[in-house]
C-alpha positions, 0 to 999 in steps of 0.5 A: 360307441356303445354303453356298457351294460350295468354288469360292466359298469358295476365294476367301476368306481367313481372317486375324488382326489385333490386334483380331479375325480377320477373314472377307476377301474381294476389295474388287472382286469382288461374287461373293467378297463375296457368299459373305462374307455367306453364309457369316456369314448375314450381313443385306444391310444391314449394312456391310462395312470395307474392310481396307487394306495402306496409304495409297494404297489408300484412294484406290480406295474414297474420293472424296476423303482430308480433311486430318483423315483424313490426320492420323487416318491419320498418328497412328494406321494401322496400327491399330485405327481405321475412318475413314468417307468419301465414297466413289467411285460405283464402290464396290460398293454391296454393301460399302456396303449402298447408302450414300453412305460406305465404311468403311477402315481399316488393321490393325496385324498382319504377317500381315494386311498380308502377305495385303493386300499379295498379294491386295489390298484386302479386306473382313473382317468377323470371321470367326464366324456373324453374332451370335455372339461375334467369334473372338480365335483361329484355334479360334473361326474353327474352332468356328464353320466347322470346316475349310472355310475357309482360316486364316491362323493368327496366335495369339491377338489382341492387343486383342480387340475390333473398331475404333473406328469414326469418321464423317468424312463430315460435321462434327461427326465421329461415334463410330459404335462404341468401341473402343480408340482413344477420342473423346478420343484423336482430339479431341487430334489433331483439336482438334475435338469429336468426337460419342459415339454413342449406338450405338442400334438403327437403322432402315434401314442402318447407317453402321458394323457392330456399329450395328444389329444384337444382336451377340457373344451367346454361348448363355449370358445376358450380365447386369451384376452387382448388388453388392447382389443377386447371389450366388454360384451355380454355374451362372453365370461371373463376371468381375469387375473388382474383388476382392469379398470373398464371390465366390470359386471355380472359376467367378469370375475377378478382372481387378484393374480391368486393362480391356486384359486383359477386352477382349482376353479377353471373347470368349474367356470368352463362348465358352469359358462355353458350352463349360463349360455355364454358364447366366449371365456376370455382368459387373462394369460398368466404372466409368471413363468412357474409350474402352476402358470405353465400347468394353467396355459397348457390346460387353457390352450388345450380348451381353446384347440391351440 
C-alpha cells in the first residue's frame, strides 16, 4: 500500500498516552482516517477507538451513555479502559469497520488530552507498522517511520500495554481484550458478572482491535519457558518472573514477579531484542489469575502466533 503524501499526513498526529502511543487522526474526516490505515498498513476490518478529551465528547459517536457507562466513566476515565457502545448511524463506518458499535475511551495522559481539547476527538490506534510491537517511546514511532510523522513526545509510557476493552452494547458485558483495568475490577462497580473473552481469532470484523489479527511480533520468536526443558542458550533473551538458580547472564533479566514493570516494558524488550540480534524471547508465563497476568498472556501469545 502506498504512503500517503505529506499533505496527508500533515493531518495526523502522533501522541503519548499512559498506555501506548497512539497514530491520531480527526474522528470526522474520512480522508485523515484513511491515511491512519495506510500508514500502519493497517486491514479495512480492524476497528479503530475513538480517543476523547471528556465525557461530552462521548455523545457525538454513541446513541446513547447507559447508566453503567456512566458508572464506568465516573470510576475509571481518564484511564485506561475502552467502552463499546451503540453508535450514532453518523459515525463513519471506517472506524467502526461497518459495525453497529464505536469504541471510546479517554487517556490519562496531559499531552494527550492537550492535543484532544485543540484538535478534537481523535482515533489513535498505536503509532507502529500493523503487527509489529505498539511503541512505548517516541524512538519506536521513530524506529518504524522515521521523521514523517508529526510526534508529541511525552517519554516513556507509563503502563505499556493497550486498554481493556469492554463491550456494553449488549449483557452480559464482554471483556474483548485485557488489560490493566481487569473483569473484576468493573464487577465490583457494576455488581455484575462481566464475561472473560476467550480473545480467539475471529471470522468477519472485530468488536475491538488486538481481536483479530497476530499482533506486537518482534522479528525475534516469542515462546514461554519450560522449567523442565530450556537451557541457557546465547542466542536467546530471557524475561523471567521468577530468580531461577541456573539462568544467569547478560541476556536474562529477572522481574521479581513485579508484573507492572514487564508490562510497561514488554515492547520495549521485543524491540530492543531485535536490535541485539537475539533469535528467540523466552518468557516466564504469568502464574496469577488477575487482570494484569490475563492482559500479559494475551499480548504475549498474540507475539508468539498463538
Amino acid at each position: 500500500m502506498a504512503t500517503p503524501d505529506k499533505n496527508r499526513l500533515q493531518k495526523l498526529i502522533v501522541f503519548p498516552t499512559e498506555t501506548v502511543y497512539g497514530l491520531g487522526a480527526s474522528a470526522f474526516d474520512p480522508d485523515a482516517i484513511s491515511a491512519v490505515f495506510e500508514v500502519k498498513g493497517r486491514p479495512s476490518d480492524n476497528p479503530l477507538i475513538v480517543h476523547v478529551a471528556d465525557k461530552n465528547m462521548v455523545n457525538d459517536f454513541a446513541i446513547e451513555i447507559s447508566d453503567d457507562a456512566e458508572k464506568l466513566m465516573d470510576v475509571f476515565w481518564p484511564g485506561p479502559l475502552t467502552l463499546v457502545l451503540p453508535k450514532k448511524p453518523e459515525v463513519l463506518d471506517s472506524i467502526t469497520s461497518g459495525l453497529n458499535t464505536v469504541a471510546v475511551r479517554m487517556p490519562n495522559h496531559p499531552l494527550a488530552q492537550k492535543a484532544l481539547l485543540e484538535r478534537g476527538a481523535m482515533v489513535a490506534p498505536s503509532a507502529n507498522r500493523s503487527g509489529r510491537p505498539s511503541p512505548t517511546s517516541p524512538e519506536h514511532v521513530l524506529a518504524d517511520f522515521g521523521d514523517s510523522l508529526s510526534v508529541i513526545d511525552g517519554g516513556k509510557c507509563e503502563l505499556g500495554l493497550e486498554s481493556t476493552v469492554i463491550n456494553l452494547a449488549e449483557e452480559p458485558y464482554t471483556i474483548l481484550r485485557p488489560g490493566h483495568i481487569s473483569a473484576s475490577d468493573i464487577e465490583s462497580i457494576l455488581q455484575k458478572k462481566v464475561i472473560r473473552s476467550t480473545d480467539s481469532i475471529q471470522e468477519g470484523p472485530a468488536r475491538s482491535p488486538g481481536m483479530k489479527y497476530s499482533h506486537y511480533a518482534p522479528k525475534a520468536r516469542v515462546c514461554w519457558f519450560n522449567p523442565t526443558s530450556d537451557a541457557l542458550q546465547s542466542d536467546t533473551l530471557y524475561l523471567m518472573l521468577n530468580s531461577v538458580e541456573h539462568f544467569h547472564g547478560e541476556n536474562v533479566i529477572n522481574y521479581t514477579n513485579d508484573l507492572k514493570k514487564l508490562a510497561a516494558e514488554l515492547y520495549d524488550r521485543f524491540r530492543q531484542a531485535d536490535i541485539q540480534g537475539f533469535d528467540f524471547i523466552v518468557i516466564e508465563k504469568p502464574t496469577s489469575k488477575d487482570g494484569l497476568s490475563l492482559a500479559l498472556i494475551n499480548r504475549i501469545e498474540k507475539a508468539s502466533g498463538e
